[in-house]
N, C-alpha and C positions, 0 to 999 in steps of 0.2 A: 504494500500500500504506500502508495509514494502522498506525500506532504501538502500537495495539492490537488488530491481527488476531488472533482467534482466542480471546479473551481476553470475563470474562464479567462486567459490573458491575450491582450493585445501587444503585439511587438512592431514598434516603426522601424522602417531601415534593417528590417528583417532577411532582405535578397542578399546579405552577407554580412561578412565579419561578422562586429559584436553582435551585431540584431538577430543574426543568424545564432548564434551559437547560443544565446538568451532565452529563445524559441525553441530551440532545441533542448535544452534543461528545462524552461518552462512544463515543456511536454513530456519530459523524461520523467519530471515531479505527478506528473498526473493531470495536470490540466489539460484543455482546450484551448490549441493556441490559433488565434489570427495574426498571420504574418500580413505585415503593410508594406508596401513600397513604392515609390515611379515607376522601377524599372519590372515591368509587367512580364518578361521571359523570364527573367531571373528570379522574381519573388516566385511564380507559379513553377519552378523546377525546385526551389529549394522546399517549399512547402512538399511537391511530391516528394524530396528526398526524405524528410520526417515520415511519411505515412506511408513509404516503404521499408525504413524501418520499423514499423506497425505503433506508430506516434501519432497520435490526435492533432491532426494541422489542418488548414485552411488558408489560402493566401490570397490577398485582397488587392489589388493597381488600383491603384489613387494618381490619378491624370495631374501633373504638377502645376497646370494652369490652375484649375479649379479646385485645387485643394481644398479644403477646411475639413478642423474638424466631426463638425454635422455631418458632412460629407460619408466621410467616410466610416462613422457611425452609423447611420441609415444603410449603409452596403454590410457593413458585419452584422446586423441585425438578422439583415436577409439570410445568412451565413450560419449561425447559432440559431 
């Protein structure tokens, strides 16, 4: 039983590095992660890489023109 069963995290800047690695513990602890990013190839390959290691991911492109928060609240809604 990992630390955060049940439990739902959001990661910005998730298509690598830190946001990447963050999401990946996130998920490792048990949670439900949404991975955020601009870059829409890369967030939606890294998120497949978590949920092929059999990790609870989700990954979200947030178009950088139109960002905002709300935004991209109302799309992870969709999501979870």
């Amino acid at each position: 039983m990992g630390l955060l069963d049940g439990k739902s995290g959001i990661v910005t800047g998730a298509a690598q590095g830190f946001g990447l690695a963050t999401a990946k513990r996130l998920a490792e602890e048990g949670a439900s992660v949404a991975l955020v990013d601009i870059k829409a190839d890369k967030v939606n390959a890294a998120a497949a890489s978590l949920v092929s290691e059999g990790l609870n991911a989700n990954s979200a492109y947030v178009h950088e023109k139109i960002f905002s928060i709300s935004h991209a609240m109302a799309h992870l809604c969709l999501i979870f």
